[in-house]
C-alpha positions as CSV (number, residue, x, y, z in Angstrom):
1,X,0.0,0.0,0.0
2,X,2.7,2.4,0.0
3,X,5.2,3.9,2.3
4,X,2.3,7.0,2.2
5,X,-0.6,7.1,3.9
6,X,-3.7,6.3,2.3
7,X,-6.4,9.1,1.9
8,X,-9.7,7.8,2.9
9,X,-13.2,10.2,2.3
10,X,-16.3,9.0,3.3
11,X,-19.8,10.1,1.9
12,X,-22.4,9.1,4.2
13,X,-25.9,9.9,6.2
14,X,-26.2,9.4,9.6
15,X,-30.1,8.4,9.4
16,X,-29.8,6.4,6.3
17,X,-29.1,2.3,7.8
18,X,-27.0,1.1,4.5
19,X,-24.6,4.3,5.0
20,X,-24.9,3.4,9.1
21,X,-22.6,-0.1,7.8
22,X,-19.2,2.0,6.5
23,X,-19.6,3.9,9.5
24,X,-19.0,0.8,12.1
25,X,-16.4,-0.9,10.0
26,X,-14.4,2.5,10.4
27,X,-14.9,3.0,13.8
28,X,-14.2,-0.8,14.3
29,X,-10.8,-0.7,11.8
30,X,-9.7,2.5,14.0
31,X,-8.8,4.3,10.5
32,X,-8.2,8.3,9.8
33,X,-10.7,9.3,7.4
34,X,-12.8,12.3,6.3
35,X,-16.4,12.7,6.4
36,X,-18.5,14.2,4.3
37,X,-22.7,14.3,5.2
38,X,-25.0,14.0,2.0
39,X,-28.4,14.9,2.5
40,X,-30.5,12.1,1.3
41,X,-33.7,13.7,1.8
42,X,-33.5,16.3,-0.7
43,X,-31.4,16.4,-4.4
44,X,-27.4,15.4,-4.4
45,X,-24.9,18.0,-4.9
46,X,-23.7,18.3,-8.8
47,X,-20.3,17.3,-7.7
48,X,-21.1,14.2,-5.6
49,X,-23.6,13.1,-8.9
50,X,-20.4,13.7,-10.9
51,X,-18.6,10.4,-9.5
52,X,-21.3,8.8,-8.3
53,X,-24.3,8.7,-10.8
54,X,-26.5,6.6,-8.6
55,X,-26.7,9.5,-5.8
56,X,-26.4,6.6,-2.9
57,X,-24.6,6.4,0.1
58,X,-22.4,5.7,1.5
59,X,-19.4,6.0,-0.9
60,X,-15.9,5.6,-0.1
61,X,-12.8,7.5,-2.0
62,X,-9.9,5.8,-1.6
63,X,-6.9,7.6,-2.7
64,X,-8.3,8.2,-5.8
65,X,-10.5,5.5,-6.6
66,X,-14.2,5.7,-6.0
67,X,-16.0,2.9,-4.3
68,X,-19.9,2.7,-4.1
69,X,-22.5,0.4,-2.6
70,X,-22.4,-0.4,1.3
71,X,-21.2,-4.3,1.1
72,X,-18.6,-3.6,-1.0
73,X,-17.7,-0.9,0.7
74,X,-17.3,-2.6,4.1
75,X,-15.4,-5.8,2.1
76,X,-13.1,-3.6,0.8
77,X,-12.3,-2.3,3.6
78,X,-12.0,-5.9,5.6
79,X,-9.8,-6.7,2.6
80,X,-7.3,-3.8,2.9
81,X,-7.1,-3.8,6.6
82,X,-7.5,-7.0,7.7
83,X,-8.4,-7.3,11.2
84,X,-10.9,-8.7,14.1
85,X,-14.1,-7.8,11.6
86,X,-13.2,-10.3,9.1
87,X,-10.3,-12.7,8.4
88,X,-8.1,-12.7,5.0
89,X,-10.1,-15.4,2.1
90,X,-6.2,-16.6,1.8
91,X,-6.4,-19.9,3.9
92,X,-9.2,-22.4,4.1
93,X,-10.7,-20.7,7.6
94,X,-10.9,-17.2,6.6
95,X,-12.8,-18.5,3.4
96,X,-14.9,-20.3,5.6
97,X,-15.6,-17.5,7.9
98,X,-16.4,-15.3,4.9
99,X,-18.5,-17.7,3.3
100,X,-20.4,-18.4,6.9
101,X,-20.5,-14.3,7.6
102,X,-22.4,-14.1,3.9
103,X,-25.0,-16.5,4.4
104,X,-25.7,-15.1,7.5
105,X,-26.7,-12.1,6.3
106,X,-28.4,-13.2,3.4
107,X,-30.4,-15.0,5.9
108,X,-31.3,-12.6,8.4
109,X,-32.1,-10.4,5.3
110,X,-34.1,-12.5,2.9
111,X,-36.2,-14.1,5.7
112,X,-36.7,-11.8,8.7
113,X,-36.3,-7.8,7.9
114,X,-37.4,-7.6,4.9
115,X,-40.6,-9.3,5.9
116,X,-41.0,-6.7,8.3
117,X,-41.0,-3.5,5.4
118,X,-44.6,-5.2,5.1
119,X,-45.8,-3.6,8.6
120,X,-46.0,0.0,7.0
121,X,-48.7,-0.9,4.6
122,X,-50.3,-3.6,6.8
123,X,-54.1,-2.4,7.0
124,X,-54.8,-3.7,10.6
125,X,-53.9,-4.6,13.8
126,X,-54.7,-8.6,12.3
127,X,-52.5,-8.6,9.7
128,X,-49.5,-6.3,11.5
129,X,-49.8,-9.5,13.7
130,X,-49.2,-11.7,10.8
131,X,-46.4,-10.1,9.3
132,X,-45.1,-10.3,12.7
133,X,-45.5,-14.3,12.6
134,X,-43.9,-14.5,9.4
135,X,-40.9,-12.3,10.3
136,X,-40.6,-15.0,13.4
137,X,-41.1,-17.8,11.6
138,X,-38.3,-17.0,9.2
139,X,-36.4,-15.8,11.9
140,X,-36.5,-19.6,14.0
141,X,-36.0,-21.4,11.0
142,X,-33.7,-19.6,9.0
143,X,-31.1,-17.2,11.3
144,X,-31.9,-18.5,15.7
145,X,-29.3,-21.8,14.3
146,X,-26.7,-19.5,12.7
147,X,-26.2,-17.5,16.5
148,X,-25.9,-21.1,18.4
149,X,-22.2,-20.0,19.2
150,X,-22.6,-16.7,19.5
151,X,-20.5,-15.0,22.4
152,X,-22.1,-12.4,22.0
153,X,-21.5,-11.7,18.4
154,X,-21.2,-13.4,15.6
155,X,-18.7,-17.3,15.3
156,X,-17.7,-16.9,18.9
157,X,-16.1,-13.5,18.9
158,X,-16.2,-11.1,21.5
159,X,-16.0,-8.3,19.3
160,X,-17.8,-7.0,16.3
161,X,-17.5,-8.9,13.3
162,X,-18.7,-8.2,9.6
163,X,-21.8,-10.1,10.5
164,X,-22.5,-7.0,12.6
165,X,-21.3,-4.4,10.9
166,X,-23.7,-5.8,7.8
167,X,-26.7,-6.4,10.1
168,X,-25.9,-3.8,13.0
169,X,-27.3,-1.0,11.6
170,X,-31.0,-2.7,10.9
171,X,-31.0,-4.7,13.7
172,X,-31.1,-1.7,16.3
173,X,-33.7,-0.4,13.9
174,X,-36.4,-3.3,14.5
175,X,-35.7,-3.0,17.8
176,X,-36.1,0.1,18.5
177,X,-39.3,0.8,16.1
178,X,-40.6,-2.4,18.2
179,X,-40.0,-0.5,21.4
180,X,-41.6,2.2,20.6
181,X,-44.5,0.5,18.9
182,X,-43.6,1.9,15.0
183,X,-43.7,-1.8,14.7
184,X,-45.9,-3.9,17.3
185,X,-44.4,-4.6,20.2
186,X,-45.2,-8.3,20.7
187,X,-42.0,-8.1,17.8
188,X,-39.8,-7.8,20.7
189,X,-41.7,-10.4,23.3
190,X,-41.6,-13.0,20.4
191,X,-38.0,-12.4,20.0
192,X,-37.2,-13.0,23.1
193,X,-39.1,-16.2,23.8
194,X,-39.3,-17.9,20.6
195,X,-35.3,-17.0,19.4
196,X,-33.0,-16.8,22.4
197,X,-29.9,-17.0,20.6
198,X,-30.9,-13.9,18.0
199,X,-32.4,-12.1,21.3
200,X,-29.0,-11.8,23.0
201,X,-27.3,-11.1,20.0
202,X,-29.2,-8.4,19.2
203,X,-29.4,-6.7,22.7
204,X,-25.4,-7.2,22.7
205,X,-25.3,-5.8,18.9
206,X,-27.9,-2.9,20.2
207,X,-25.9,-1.9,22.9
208,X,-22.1,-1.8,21.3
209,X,-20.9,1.9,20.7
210,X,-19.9,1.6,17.4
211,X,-23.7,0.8,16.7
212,X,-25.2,3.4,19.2
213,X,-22.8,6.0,18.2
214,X,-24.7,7.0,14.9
215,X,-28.1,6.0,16.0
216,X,-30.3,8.9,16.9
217,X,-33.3,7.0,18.2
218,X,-35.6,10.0,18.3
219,X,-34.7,11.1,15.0
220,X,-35.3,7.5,13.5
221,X,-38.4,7.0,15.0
222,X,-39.9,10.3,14.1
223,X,-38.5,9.0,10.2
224,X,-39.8,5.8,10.5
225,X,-43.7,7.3,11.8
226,X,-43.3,9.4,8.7
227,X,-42.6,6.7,6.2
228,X,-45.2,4.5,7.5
229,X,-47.6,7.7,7.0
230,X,-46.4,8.3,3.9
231,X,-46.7,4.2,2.8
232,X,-50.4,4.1,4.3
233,X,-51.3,7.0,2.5
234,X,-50.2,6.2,-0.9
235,X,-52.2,3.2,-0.4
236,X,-55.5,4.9,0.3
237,X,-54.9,3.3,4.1
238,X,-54.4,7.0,6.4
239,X,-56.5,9.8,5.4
């Protein structure tokens, strides 16, 4: 990498979750960088279009080269500083790891949260309720016997892994929202008595500083009340 160090800028958004990822994994890696706050909820700047057409964050510039897209973002990182977050692909355990640390989140992704984006258009208390079930169910099956050795993150480790930087930033979300009843609370109760493993992952994941140290929760539940107003609305639900 050079006898120089490298320059590292960071566009991101506090309040947007896949931004929320490159901001653990740099807190986590312990590495200078410069930040730079995009508004998402209004038109890019002309400059920040110029490199990165999508308008998304976050984005990393590294040195000179422009990296875009939150996973790759945080595996480029792992990749160029290799440390406790995720080990190198070059020997048969760090593939492993990788391998275990991508189904993971595919898992937690494909068959719990995204199930729950159905709650801001569900119509009733009934079928919030059965989006809830669904969310659970998926949850059991598919992610509860991926945190079996959790201690408390991720594979046995005792400090953040990719897993969490990946998942972090959404898990404190449905938490939260379930807390505060933006999503129904019996979310939380059925966490915790139908998925032990998954509950004390998330409550250690939920309580780490690199997690809590970009999460507003007023602001993000004041969003989330918004969006689900918004959602409703569009779909002739909320006057």
């Amino acid at each position: 990498m050079g006898s120089s160090p490298n320059k590292l800028i960071l566009y991101t958004n506090y309040t947007c979750t896949w931004a929320n990822r490159a901001n653990v994994a740099l807190t986590e890696l312990g590495i200078p960088f410069e930040e730079r706050i995009i508004n998402v909820d209004g038109p890019r700047p002309p400059e920040f279009l110029k490199f990165n057409p999508r308008g998304l964050v976050p984005v990393i510039i590294f040195n000179d080269e422009v990296i875009i897209e939150s996973a790759i973002v945080c595996q480029f990182l792992c990749d160029i500083y290799p440390s406790h977050l995720c080990p190198p692909p070059t020997t048969i355990d760090g593939a492993l790891q990788r391998a275990r640390i991508s189904f993971f989140t595919d898992a937690y992704w494909t068959k719990f949260h995204t199930i729950l984006f159905r709650l801001f258009e569900a119509p009733t208390k009934v079928d919030e309720e059965n989006v809830v079930k669904d969310a659970i169910n998926g949850l059991v099956k598919e992610v509860e016997p991926l945190l079996k050795n959790a201690n408390p993150f991720f594979g046995g480790s005792d400090r953040l892994t990719l897993a969490e930087v990946m998942m972090g930033p959404f898990v404190i979300r449905a938490v939260t929202l379930s807390k505060f009843g933006v999503y129904p609370t019996s979310l939380n109760e059925q966490i915790e008595s139908k998925a032990p493993n998954f509950h004390s992952w998330a409550k250690a994941v939920s309580s780490h500083s690199s997690i809590t140290s970009i999460f507003d929760e007023r602001v993000i539940v004041k969003r989330s009340l918004n969006k689900r107003h918004r959602m409703r609305k569009a779909a002739g639900l909320d006057d």
